[in-house]
N, C-alpha and C positions, 0 to 999 in steps of 0.2 A: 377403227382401223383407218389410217390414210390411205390415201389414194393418190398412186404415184402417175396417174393420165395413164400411160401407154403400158402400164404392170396393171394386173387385174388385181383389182382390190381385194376378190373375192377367192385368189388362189396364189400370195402372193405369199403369203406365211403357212409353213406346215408345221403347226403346233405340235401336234404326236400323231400316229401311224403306226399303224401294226406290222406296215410292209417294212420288211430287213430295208439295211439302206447297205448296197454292194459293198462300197467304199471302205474296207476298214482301215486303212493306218497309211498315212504320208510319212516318209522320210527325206529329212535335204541335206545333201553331201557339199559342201562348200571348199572351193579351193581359192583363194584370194592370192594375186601374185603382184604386187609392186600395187597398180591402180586399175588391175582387172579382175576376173571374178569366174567362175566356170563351175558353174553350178547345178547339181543331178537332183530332180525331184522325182523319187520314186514311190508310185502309187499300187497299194495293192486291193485287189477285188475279190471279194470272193460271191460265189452264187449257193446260197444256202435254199434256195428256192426248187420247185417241184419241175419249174420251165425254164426253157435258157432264156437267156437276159441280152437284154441292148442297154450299156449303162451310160449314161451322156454326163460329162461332171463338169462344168464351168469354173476356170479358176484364173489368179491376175498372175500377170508377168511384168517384171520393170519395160516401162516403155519401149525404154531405149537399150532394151535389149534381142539381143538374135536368139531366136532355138535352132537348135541345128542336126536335133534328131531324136528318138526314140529308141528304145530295146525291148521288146517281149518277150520275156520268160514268162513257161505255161508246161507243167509237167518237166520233161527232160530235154523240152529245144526253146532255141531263143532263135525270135524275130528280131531284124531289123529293117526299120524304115528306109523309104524313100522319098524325095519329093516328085512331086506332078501337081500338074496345072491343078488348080481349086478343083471344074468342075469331072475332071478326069479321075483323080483321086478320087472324089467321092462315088461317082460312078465304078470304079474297082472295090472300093467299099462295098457298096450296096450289092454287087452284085455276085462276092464274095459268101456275103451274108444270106444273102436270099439261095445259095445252092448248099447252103450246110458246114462251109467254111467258117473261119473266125477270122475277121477281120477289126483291125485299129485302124482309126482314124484322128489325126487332130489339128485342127482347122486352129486359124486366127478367126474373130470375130470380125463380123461386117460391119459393127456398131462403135469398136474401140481398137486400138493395136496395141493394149494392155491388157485384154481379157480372148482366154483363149478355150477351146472344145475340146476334149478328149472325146472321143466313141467309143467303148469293146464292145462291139456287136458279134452276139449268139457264142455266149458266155454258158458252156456246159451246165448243167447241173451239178454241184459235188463241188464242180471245179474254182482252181484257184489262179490267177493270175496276177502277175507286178509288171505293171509299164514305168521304166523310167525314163523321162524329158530331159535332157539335154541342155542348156543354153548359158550363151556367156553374155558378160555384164561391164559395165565398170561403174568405179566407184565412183561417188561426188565427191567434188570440192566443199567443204566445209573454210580451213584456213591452209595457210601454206604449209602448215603442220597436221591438222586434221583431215581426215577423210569418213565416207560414211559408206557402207552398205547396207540396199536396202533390197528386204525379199519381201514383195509384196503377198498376203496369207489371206486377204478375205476380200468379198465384194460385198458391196453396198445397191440396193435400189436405185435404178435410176429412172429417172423422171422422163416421157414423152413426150416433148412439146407437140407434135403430131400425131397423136394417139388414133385416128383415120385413117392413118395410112397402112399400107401395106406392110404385114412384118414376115415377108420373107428374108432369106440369105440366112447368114450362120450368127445365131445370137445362143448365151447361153438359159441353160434354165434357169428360170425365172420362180425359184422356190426360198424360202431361207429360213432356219428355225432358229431358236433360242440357243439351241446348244445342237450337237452331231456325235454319233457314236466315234467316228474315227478323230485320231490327236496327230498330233506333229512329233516329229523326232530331228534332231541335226546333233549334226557332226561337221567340223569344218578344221582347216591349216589358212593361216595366215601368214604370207609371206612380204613382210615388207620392205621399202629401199633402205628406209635409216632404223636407227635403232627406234624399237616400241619402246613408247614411254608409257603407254595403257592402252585397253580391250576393253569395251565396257557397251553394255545397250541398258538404251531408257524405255524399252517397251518390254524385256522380257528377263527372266534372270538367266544369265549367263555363267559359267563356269569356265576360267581362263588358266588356260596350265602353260608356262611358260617354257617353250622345248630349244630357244635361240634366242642371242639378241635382238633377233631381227623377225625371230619364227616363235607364233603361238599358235595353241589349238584351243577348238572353241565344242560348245556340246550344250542345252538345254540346262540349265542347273536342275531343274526340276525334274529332268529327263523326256515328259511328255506336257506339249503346251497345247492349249485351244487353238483355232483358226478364228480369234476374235479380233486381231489386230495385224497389222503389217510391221514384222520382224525389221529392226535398225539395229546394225552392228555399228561403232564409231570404234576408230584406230587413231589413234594420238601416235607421232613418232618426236624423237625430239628435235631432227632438222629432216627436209625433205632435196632436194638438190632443184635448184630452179632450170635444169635441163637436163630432162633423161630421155634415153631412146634406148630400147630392146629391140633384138632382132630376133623371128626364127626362119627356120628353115624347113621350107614345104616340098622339095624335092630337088631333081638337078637343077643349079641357077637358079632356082625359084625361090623367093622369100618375101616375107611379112615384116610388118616394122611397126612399134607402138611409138608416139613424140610427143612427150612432156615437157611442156613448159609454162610456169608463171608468169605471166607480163608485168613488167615493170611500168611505173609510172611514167610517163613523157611531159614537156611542158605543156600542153593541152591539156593532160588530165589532172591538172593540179589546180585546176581551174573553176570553180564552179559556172555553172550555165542558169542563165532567166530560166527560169520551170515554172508550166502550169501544174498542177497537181491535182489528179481525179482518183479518186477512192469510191473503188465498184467493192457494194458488201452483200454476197449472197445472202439472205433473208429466206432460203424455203424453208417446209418442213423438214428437210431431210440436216439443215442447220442447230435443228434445235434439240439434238444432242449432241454427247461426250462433250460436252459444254465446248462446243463450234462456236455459237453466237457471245457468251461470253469469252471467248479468246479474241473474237472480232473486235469487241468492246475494247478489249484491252489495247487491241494493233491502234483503233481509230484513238485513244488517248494519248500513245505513245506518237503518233505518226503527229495530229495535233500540235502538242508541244514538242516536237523537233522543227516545225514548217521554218525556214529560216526566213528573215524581213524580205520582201519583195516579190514575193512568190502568188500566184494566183492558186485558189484550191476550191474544189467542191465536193459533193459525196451523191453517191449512187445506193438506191438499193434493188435489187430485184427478187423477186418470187415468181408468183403467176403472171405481177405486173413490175412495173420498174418505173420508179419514181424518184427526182433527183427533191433536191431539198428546196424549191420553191412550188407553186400551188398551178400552173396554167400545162394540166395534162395534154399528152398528146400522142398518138401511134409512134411505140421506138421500136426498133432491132438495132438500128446502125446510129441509135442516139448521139453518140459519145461521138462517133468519126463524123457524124456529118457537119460539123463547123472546123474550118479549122483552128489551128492552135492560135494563142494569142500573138500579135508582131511584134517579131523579136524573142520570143518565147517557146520553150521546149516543152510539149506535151508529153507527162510522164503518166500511166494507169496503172495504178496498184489494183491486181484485183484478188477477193476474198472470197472464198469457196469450197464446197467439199469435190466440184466436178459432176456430182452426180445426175448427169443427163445422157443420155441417146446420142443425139446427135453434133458429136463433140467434132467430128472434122468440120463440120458446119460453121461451128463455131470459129474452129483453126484457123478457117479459110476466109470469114470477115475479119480477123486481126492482120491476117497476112496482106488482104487489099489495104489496109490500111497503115500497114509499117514506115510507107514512107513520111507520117507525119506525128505517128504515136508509139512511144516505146512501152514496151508491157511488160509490168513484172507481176508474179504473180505468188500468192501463198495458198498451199495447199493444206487444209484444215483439220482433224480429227484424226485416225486412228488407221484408214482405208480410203484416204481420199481418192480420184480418179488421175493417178499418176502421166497417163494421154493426154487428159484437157490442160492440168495446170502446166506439164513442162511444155505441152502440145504449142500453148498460146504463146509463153513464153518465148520459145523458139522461133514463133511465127513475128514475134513485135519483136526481136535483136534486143531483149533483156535476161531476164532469171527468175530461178522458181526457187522459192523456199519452201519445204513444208512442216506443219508444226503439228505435234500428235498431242494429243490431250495429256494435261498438266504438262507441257513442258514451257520452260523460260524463253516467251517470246521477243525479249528485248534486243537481245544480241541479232536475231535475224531480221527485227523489223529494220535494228540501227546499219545493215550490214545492206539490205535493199536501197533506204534513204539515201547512202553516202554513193551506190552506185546510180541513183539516179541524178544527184544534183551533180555529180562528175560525168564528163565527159569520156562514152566508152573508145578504146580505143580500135580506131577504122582503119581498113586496108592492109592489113597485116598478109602477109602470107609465108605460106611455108613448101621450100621448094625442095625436091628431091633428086642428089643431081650425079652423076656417076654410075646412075642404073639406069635399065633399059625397062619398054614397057610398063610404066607406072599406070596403076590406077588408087584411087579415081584419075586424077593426073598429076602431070608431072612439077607443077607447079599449081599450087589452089589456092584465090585469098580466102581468110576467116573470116566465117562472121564476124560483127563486132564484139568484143571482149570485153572484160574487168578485169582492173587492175586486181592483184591480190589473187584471180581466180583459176585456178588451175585448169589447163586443157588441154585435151586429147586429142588427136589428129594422128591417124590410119595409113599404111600404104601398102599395098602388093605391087612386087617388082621382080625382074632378072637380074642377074649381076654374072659373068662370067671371067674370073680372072683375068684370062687368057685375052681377053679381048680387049675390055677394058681401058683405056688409058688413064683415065683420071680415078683418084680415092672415090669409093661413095660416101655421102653425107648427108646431110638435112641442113636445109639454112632457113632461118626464120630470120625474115625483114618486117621491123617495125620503124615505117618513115626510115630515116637515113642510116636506123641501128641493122646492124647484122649480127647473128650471131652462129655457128657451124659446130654441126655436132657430130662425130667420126660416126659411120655405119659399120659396126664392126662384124664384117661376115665373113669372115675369112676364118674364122674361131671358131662360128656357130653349126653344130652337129646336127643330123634333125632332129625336128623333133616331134616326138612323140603323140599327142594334144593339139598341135596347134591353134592359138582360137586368133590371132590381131588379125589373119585374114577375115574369118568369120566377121569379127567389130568391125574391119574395113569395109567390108559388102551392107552390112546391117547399116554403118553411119550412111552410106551412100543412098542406101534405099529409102533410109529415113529422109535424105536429103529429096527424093524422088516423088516421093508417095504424095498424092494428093483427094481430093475425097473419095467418098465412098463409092462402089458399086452399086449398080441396081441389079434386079432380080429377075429370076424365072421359075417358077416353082414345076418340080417334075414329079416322078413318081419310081418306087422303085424299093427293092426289099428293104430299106430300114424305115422304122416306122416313128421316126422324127419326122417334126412337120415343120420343115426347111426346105430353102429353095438353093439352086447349084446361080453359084456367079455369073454373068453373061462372059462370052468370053473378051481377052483386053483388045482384042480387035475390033470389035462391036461399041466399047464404050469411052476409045482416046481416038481422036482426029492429032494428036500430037507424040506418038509412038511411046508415050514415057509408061504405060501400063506395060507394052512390049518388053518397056529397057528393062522395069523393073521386075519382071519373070524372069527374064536372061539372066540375071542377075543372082534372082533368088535357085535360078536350077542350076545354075554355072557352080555357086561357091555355097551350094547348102544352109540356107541361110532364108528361116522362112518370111514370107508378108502375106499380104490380102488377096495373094492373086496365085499363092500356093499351099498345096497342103504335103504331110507326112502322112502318109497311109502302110501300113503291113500285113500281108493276109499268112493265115496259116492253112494251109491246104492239109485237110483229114481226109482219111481212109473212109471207105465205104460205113464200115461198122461207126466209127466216129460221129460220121454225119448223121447217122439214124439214132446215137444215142443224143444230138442234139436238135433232131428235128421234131420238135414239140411246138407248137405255138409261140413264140416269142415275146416277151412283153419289155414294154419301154420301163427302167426306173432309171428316172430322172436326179441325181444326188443331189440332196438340200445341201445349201451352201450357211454355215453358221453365220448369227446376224454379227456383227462389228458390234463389241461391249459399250450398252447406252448408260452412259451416266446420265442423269437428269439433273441437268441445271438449275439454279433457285431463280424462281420468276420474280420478278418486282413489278416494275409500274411497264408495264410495256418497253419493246428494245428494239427502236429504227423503223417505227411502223405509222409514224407519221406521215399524211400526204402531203400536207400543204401547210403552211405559217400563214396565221393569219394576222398576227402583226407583220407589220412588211419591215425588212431588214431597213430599208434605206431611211426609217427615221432615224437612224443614228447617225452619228457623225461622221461616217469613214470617207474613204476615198473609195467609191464607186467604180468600178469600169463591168459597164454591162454588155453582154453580149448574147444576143438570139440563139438559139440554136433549133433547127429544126428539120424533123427526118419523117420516114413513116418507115413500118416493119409490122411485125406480126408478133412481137412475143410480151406485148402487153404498154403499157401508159407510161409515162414518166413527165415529171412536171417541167417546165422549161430552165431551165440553167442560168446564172448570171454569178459567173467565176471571178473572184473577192479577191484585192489583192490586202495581204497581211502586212500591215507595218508595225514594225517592231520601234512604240512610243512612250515615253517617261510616264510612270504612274502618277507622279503628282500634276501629270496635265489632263482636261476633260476626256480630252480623245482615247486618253488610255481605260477609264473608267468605262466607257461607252463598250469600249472593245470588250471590258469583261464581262460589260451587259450583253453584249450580244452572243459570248459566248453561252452565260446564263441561257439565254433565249436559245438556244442551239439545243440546249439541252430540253429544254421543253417540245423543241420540233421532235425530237428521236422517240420522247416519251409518250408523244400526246396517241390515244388510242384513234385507230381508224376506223372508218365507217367500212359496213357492209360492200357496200357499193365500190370499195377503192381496193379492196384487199381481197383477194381469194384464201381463206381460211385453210383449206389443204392444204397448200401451198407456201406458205408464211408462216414465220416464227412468232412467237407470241414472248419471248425473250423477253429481257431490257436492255437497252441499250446507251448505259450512264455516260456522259460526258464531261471531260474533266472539270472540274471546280464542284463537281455535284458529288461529295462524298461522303455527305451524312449519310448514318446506320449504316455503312458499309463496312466502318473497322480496319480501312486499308493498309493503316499504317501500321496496325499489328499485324497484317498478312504479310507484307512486301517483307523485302530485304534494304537494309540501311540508304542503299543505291536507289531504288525504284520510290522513293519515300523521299529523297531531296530533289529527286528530276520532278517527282509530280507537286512539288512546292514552288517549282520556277511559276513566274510570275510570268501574263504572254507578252510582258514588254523584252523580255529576258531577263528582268531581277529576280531576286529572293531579299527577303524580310528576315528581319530574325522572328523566331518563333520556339515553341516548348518544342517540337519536333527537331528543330535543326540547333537548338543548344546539347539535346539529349545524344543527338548522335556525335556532334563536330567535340562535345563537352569543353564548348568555349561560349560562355555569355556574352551576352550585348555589350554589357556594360564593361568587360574585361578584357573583350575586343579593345573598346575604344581606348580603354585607358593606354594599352600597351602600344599603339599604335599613335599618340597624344603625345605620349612618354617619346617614341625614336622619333616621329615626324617634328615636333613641335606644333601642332596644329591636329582638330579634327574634324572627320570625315560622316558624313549623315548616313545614317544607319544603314540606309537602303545600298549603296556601294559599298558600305564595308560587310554588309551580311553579303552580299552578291560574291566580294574578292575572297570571302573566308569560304563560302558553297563549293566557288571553283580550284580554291586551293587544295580543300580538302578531297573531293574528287577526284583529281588528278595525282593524289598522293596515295591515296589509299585506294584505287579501283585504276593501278595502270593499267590490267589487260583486258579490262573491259571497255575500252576509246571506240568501239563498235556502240555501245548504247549510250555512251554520253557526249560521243565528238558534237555530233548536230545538236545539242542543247546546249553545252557550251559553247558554240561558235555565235548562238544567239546572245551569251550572256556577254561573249566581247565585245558586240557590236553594241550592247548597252553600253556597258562599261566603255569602248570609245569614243559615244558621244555626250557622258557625265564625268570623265575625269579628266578633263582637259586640266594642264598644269601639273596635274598628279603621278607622281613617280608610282607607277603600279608595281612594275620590279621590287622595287621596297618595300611597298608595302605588302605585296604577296609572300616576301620570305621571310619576312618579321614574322607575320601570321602560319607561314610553313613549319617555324622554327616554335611558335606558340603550339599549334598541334604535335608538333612531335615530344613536346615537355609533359603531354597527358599520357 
């Protein structure tokens, strides 16, 4: 059994048990409206047991989403929740519980703000009860056409770098088995802006009945699924409007407002930028399934062969220790930040990870000191990654999160991250709200930085009275010297019913607010959780922002860290005496996330040190020190390589593919005892391109992924049996046809390179996300070997050759 540090290894799985497990059956009601989401998880309990029950069940919620309330049904009445302060709530809880009452409780966790507590404390005998949770959402940006929601269904083990320390506050249980008596159920409406063009998820089967052009409903194909994976819905519409705003209305004068907008490109961002390039790639145990470390593999080959000429790049790995790709170990945490970036050069970090750690604000909060000189994008890996840390960091370095769940085609997002890091994101935007009164957050607020292509939301609560009024209200979004104004139309808008954009408003703001974790106090008191009540925010900010964001969260019901939902149901004398029996804690096993096992080869990224030294080769050199100290393990010193993109038939080119060879011997070579914590570390492989004997790749891949991985790293292609079989154009039939209109011919290596790129861009238009960055290398060969050479011609002679097949 692994050992996750701060999980007890020895209670960390409940293989089988005699004891009923409360929990039997989750339902989720989904309503999706344009790019938001308002979603009811309803849980039911039952106590089949001889004593009333305290049942504690830990489950995820999208990060970047609000709850914003509970309902208890329990025989013939229904509770509802309230919020209060963390440790007030819990105190109404406990003491609720301790006189014979029944009391809910459900906390955010002090460890994540993606995984949250339910309580039903002193759960009858006999008795049956359904809480259902509350909370809205919205969906990600996929393309200017796509969107994705995501319900996150299972947690994963996380690892304790501090396993010493004290583990008070509110974490969930820490149990998980194979499989769980209760299943999942949903039902959802989809309401979207343009017409759907498809409904479809890659994790579960789905069943899509189509009730409008614009409206589907959605339902389990299966009817009842596991909690072994995190549920993806993706909506395809066939146009989306690069500027939308809804309005509702929350009472007199009072309203809410959603603002959608696409960002256009500007002359700046058409631009590419010097970039350093670091590639951090989790390596723990918890990596080495639902094949994580081989999807890493695959990101580190793709990422590889996209690097464009001029670019510096290096690679990270971390476990128990963290070691970069040369051999002179040294105390890291703050490795990466503590040099800066190269002069003249933009420092980009891709990092690779499932998230599964503890202390993930920690984390947040060393990316965030460090923003001003590193942008973070980050991928989130497997099936249940830690949706906190990976959008967490991202958010905190002003980049993007992707995340990719076992078996799916990671090309399009690595190529979708690449293109947003070598462009310049776009700065200073804002968006101003103007014709109303009382805005919050405020009345004017610049955006973080943006991506082109990438769609974003932006929140407001405001007044507007007719009567008063002088000017129209509207939304104006400024980018540099563009304006653009979009009508508020409230004058139309009825109330309504649901409301949630305030909700998202308060939620984004507090997201914007929240900063690390609480510390603790451990008290005492009828529930027999062994948890501590939060100190309160006056005790733990000298900067009022723990205050703002209470106010915050009790003004507009909208929970965080520093509030909970509690409901008590007050029983009658007889009531409490039929549930005053001893109470016992069960703790609801949390299903493990489905482990596929990966095929081991020769070891994957687990080497410390090269002990050929890179610089007998012939490159261009430019070395640079880097050095830190920190606590979370070694890493070997750095010296970030700049890549030149150079003719194969010259020495330097061949050296370069030595060394890439050699590259691949660093990933593979096994580590010693002494350099690796075996808990903690993958034991993978981690193959590097040009290495793909016994692999079969070309009869795995698709036609596409099979010509990119044939570029050559100067940017050519060669002819080969591979690339006549798919283009079904020969070498030799190339050249004739091209002899034939030129008069003159072209050496193989340009004319296989112009026919790769021809055919490419002919047959794989909409996928320019995976191939723009490999083709931009192939021009940059092709512009400094065809000088004199009409390429236009000779690219649609060879256009007009593929399309005769």
């Amino acid at each position: 059994m692994a050992n996750y540090g701060g999980f007890c290894g020895t209670g960390l799985f409940v293989i089988k048990s005699k004891t009923p497990v409360p929990l039997t059956a989750v339902h989720h009601d989904v309503d999706v409206t344009s790019f938001a989401a308002r979603i009811k998880i309803q849980q039911t309990y039952r106590n089949t047991e001889t004593d009333p029950l305290e049942c504690v069940y830990g489950f995820p919620v999208n990060d970047q989403a609000g709850i914003i309330g509970f309902v208890v049904t329990i025989d013939d009445r229904t509770l509802v929740s309230h919020f209060k302060k963390k440790d007030e709530a819990f105190q109404e809880y406990t003491e609720a519980i301790s006189r014979g009452d029944g009391g809910y409780l459900l906390d955010q966790s002090d460890r994540s703000d993606d995984t949250f507590v339910l309580s039903v404390g002193r759960l009858p005998p006999g008795k049956e009860c359904t809480v259902s949770i509350i909370y809205v959402s919205t969906l990600e940006s996929v393309t200017d056409t796509k969107m994705r929601l995501v319900i996150p269904m299972s947690l994963s083990p996380r690892y304790n770098p501090n396993p010493g320390a004290s583990a008070g506050g509110v974490v969930p249980p820490e149990k998980y088995q194979a499989t769980v008596p209760y299943l999942a159920t949903l039902l959802g409406t989809i309401n979207a802006v343009g017409v759907i063009s498809s409904v479809n998820s890659p994790t579960h089967p789905l069943a899509v009945t189509l009730v409008g052009p614009q409206t589907v409903s959605v339902a389990f194909g299966a009817n009842q699924q596991p909690f072994d994976r995190d549920l993806v819905i993706e909506i395809e519409v066939k146009t989306n409007p690069q500027y939308h705003v809804e309005v509702e209305r929350l009472g007199e004068n009072k309203y809410a407002a959603m603002y959608a907008f696409i960002p256009k490109a500007t002359t700046d961002t058409g631009n590419n930028i010097n970039t350093e390039l670091i590639f951090l790639v989790d390596c723990s145990g918890s990596m080495n399934e639902e094949n994580k470390i081989q999807d890493a593999t695959r990101a580190m080959q793709i990422f590889l062969r996209s690097i464009p000429e001029g670019c510096y790049f290096n690679f990270y790995r971390f476990g128990s220790q963290f070691q970069s790709l040369f051999d002179q170990s040294q105390p890291i945490r703050q490795k990466i930040f503590s040099a800066p970036p190269q002069p003249g050069f933009s420092r980009q970090l891709f990092v690779l990870t499932d998230g599964d750690i503890t202390n993930t604000e920690e984390v947040i909060e060393l990316v965030r000191r460090n923003a001003h000189n590193t942008r973070v994008f980050s991928f989130g890996l497997g099936n249940s990654p830690s949706r906190s840390l990976v959008n967490g960091i991202a958010i905190a370095g002003n980049g993007k999160s992707e995340f990719i769940k076992s078996g799916e085609v990671l090309e399009d997002k690595i190529g979708r991250h690449l293109q947003r890091a070598l462009k310049p994101a776009i700065t200073g935007a804002t968006v101003t709200w103007s014709g109303v009164r009382n805005v919050r957050p405020e009345a004017s607020s610049a955006l973080p930085p943006v991506f082109v292509g990438d769609r974003q939301l932006t929140f407001a609560i405001f007044e507007w009275d007719g009567a008063m009024e002088t000017a129209s209200p509207a939304v104006i979004l400024q980018t540099g010297d563009s304006k653009v104004k979009s009508v508020l139309d409230v004058k139309s808008v009825k109330l309504t019913e649901n409301p949630f954009f305030s909700k998202l408003a308060a939620r984004a703001l507090i997201k914007h607010l929240e900063t690390a974790p609480t510390t603790t106090a451990v008290v005492g008191g009828g529930s027999l959780q062994k948890r501590g009540v939060s100190v309160k925010p006056t005790e733990l900010k000298t900067d009022g922002l723990a205050e703002e964001i209470t106010k915050i969260s009790l003004e507009y019901g909208v929970m965080s860290k520093y509030v909970s939902l509690v409901a008590v149901e007050t029983r009658s004398e007889q009531e409490r005496n039929t549930a005053s029996g001893r109470m016992q804690l069960r703790e609801i096993p949390v299903q493990k996330v489905q482990v596929i096992s990966p095929s081991v080869g020769n070891g994957m990224f687990r080497t410390l040190c090269m002990k050929q030294s890179i610089d007998s080769y012939d490159m261009d050199v430019r070395a640079c020190s880097i050095q830190s100290n920190a606590s979370l393990g070694r890493v070997s010193s750095a010296c970030p390589r700049e890549v030149r993109a150079m003719s194969r038939f010259s020495p330097k080119a061949k050296k370069a593919q030595g060394i890439m060879a050699n590259l691949g011997g660093f990933f593979a070579r096994k580590s010693t005892s002494a350099d690796v914590d075996d808990e903690h570390d993958s034991g993978a492989e981690f193959s590097m391109p040009g290495s793909r004997s016994g692999s079969g790749a070309s009869s795995r891949q698709s036609p596409l992924n099979v010509l990119l991985d044939l570029q050559q790293w100067d940017g050519s292609w060669t002819f080969s049996s591979e690339v006549e079989a798919i283009t079904k154009i020969s070498a030799a039939e190339a050249a004739t046809v091209i002899t034939k209109v030129l008069g003159v011919g072209k050496h193989d290596v340009i004319l296989a390179t112009l026919l790769v790129v021809t055919y490419i861009k002919d047959a794989f238009p909409d996928k320019s996300n995976i191939w723009q960055a490999i083709l931009n290398k192939a021009d940059t060969f092709l512009a400094k070997q065809t000088n004199g050479l009409d390429v236009l011609s000779v690219s649609a002679t060879l256009l007009a050759l593929i399309k005769s097949k």
